[in-house]
C-alpha positions as YAML, in Angstrom:
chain: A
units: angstrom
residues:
- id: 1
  name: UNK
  ca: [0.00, 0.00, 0.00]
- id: 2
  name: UNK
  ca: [1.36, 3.84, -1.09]
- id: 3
  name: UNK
  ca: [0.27, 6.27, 0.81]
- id: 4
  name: UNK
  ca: [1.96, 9.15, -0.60]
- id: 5
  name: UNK
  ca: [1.36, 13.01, 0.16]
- id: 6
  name: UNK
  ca: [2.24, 15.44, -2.56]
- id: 7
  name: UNK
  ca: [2.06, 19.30, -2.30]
- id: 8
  name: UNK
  ca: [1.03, 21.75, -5.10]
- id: 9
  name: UNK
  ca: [0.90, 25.51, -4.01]
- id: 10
  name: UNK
  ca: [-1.12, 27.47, -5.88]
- id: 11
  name: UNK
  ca: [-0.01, 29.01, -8.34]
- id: 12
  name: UNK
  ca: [1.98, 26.40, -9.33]
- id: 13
  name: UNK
  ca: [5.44, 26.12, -9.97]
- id: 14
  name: UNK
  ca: [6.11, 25.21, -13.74]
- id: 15
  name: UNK
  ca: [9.41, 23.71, -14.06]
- id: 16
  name: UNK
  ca: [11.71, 24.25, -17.38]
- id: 17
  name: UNK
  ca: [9.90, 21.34, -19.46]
- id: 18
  name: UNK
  ca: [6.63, 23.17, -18.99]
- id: 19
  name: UNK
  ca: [5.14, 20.82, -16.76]
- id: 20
  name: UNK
  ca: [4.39, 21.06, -12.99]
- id: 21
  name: UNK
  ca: [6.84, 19.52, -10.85]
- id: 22
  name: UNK
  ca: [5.21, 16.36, -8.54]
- id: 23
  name: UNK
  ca: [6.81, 13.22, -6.67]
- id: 24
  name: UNK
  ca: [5.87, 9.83, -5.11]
- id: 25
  name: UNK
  ca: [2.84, 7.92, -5.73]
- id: 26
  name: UNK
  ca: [0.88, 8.00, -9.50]
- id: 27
  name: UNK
  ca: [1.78, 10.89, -11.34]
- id: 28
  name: UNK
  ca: [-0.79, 9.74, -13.89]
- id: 29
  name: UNK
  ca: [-3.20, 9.46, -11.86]
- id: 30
  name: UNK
  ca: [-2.34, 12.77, -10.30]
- id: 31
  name: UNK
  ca: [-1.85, 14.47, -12.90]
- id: 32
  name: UNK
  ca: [-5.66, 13.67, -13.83]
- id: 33
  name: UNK
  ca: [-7.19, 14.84, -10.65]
- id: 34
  name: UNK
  ca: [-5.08, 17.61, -10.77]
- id: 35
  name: UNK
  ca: [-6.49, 18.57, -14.54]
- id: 36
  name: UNK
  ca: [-10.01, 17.55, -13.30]
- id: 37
  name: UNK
  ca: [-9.76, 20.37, -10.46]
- id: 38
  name: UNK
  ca: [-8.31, 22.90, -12.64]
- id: 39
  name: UNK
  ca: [-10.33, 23.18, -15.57]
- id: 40
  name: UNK
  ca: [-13.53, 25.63, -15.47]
- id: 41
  name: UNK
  ca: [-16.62, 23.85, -16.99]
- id: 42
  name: UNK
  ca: [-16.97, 25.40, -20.28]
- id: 43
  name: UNK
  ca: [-12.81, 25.80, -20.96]
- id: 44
  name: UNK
  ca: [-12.56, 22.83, -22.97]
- id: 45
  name: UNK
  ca: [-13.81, 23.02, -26.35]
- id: 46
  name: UNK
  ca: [-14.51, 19.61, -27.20]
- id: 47
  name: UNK
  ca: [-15.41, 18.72, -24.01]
- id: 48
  name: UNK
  ca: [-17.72, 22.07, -22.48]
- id: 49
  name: UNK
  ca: [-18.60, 19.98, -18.96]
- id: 50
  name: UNK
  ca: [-15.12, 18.74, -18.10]
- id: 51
  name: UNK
  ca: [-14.19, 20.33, -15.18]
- id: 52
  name: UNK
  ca: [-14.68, 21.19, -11.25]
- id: 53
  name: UNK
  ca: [-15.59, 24.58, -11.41]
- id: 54
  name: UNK
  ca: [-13.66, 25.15, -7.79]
- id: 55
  name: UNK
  ca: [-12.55, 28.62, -8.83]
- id: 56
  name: UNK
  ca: [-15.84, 30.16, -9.04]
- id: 57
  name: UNK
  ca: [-15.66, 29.57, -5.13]
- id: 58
  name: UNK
  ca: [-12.17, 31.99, -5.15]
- id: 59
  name: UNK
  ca: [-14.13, 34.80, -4.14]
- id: 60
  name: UNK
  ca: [-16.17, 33.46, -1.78]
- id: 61
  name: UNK
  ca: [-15.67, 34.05, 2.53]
- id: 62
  name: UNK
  ca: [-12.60, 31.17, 3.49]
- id: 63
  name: UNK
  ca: [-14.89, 29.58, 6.32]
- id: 64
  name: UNK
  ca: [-16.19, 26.06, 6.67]
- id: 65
  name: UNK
  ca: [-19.20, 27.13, 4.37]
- id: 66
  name: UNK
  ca: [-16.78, 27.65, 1.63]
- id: 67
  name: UNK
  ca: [-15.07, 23.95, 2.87]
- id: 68
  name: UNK
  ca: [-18.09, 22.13, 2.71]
- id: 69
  name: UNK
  ca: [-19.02, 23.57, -0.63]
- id: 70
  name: UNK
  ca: [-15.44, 22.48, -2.51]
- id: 71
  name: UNK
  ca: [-16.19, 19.30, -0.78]
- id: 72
  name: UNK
  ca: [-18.97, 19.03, -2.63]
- id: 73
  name: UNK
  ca: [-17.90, 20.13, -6.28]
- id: 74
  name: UNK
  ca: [-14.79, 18.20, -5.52]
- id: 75
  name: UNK
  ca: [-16.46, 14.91, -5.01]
- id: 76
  name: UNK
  ca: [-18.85, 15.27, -8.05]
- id: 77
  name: UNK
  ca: [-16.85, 16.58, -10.33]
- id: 78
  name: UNK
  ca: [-13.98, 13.09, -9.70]
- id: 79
  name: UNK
  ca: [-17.21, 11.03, -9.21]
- id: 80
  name: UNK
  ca: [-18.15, 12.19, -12.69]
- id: 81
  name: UNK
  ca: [-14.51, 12.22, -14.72]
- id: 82
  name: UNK
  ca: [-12.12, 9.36, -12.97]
- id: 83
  name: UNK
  ca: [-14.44, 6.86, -11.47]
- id: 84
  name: UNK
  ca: [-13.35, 4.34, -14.08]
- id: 85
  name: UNK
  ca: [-9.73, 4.87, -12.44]
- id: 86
  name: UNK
  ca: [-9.76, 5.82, -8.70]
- id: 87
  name: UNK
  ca: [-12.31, 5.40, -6.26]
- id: 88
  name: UNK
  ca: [-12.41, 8.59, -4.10]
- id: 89
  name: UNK
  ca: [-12.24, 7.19, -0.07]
- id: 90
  name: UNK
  ca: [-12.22, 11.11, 1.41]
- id: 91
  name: UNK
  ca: [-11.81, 14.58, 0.96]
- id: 92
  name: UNK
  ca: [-11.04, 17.09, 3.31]
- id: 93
  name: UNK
  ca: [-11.24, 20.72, 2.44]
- id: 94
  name: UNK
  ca: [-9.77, 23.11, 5.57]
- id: 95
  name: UNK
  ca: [-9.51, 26.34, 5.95]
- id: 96
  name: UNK
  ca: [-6.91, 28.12, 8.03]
- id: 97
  name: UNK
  ca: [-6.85, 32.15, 7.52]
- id: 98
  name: UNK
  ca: [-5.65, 32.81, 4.19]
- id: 99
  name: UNK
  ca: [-5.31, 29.19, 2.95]
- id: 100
  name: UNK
  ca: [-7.23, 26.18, 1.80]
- id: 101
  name: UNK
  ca: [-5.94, 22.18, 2.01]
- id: 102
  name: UNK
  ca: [-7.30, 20.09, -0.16]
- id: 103
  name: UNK
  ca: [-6.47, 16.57, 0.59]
- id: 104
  name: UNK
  ca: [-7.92, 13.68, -1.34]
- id: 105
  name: UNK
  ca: [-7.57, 10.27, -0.42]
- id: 106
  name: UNK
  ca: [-8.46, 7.66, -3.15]
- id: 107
  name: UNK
  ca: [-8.04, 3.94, -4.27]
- id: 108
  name: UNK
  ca: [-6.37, 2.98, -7.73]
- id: 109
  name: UNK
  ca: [-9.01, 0.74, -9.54]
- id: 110
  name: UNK
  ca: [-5.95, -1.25, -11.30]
- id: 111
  name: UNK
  ca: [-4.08, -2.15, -8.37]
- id: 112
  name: UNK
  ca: [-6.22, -0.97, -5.47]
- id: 113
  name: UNK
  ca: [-3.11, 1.10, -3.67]
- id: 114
  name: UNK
  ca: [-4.17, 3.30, -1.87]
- id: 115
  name: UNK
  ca: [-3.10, 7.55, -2.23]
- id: 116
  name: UNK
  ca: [-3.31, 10.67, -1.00]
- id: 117
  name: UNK
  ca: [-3.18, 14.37, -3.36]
- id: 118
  name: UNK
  ca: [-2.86, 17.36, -0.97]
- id: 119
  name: UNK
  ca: [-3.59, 21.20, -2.65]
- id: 120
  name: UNK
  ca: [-2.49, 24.21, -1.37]
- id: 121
  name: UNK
  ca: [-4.66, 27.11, -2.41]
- id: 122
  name: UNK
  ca: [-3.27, 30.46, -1.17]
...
């Protein structure tokens, strides 16, 4: 079993290949929930519902209202896009003054190891 934290602040840090720079666990994987969460409903072309739609939360109050809600959108929106690859065991959304943790704690269908995505939003 992995159980492997990883760290993204936000904005990200875009190393020299153009990618975003991640360790341990399924960068795959990752990298998928990571796209899922970024994307705006409506950005992709071909695809006008892929997406989270987090960021129209940006300007909302930082309070457990706010927590509950990305909760929420978080869940349906990987529910929705990666259930064929990842079943999605938790989420936890905190908020702490300026900052929001996202941590995500899912299952790989293939192999069923076990992983953890934490987000930085600040």
């Amino acid at each position: 079993m992995a159980d492997e934290i990883n760290s993204f602040g936000f904005p990200f840090a875009v190393n020299k290949g153009g990618g975003i720079n991640a360790s341990g666990g399924d960068e795959a994987i990752r990298g998928k929930i990571i796209q899922v969460l970024f994307t705006a409903p409506g950005e992709r072309v071909n695809l006008p519902e892929f997406g989270c739609g987090i960021f129209n939360l940006v300007f909302e109050a930082n309070n457990t209202i706010l927590a509950a809600a990305m909760e929420f959108t978080i869940g349906q929106a990987l529910a929705r896009w990666l259930a064929e690859e990842i079943i999605v065991e938790a989420i936890d959304v905190e908020s702490r003054e300026e900052t929001i943790t996202v941590e995500i704690a899912y299952t790989k269908r293939v192999d069923l190891a076990k992983e953890t995505v934490r987000i930085h939003f600040r």
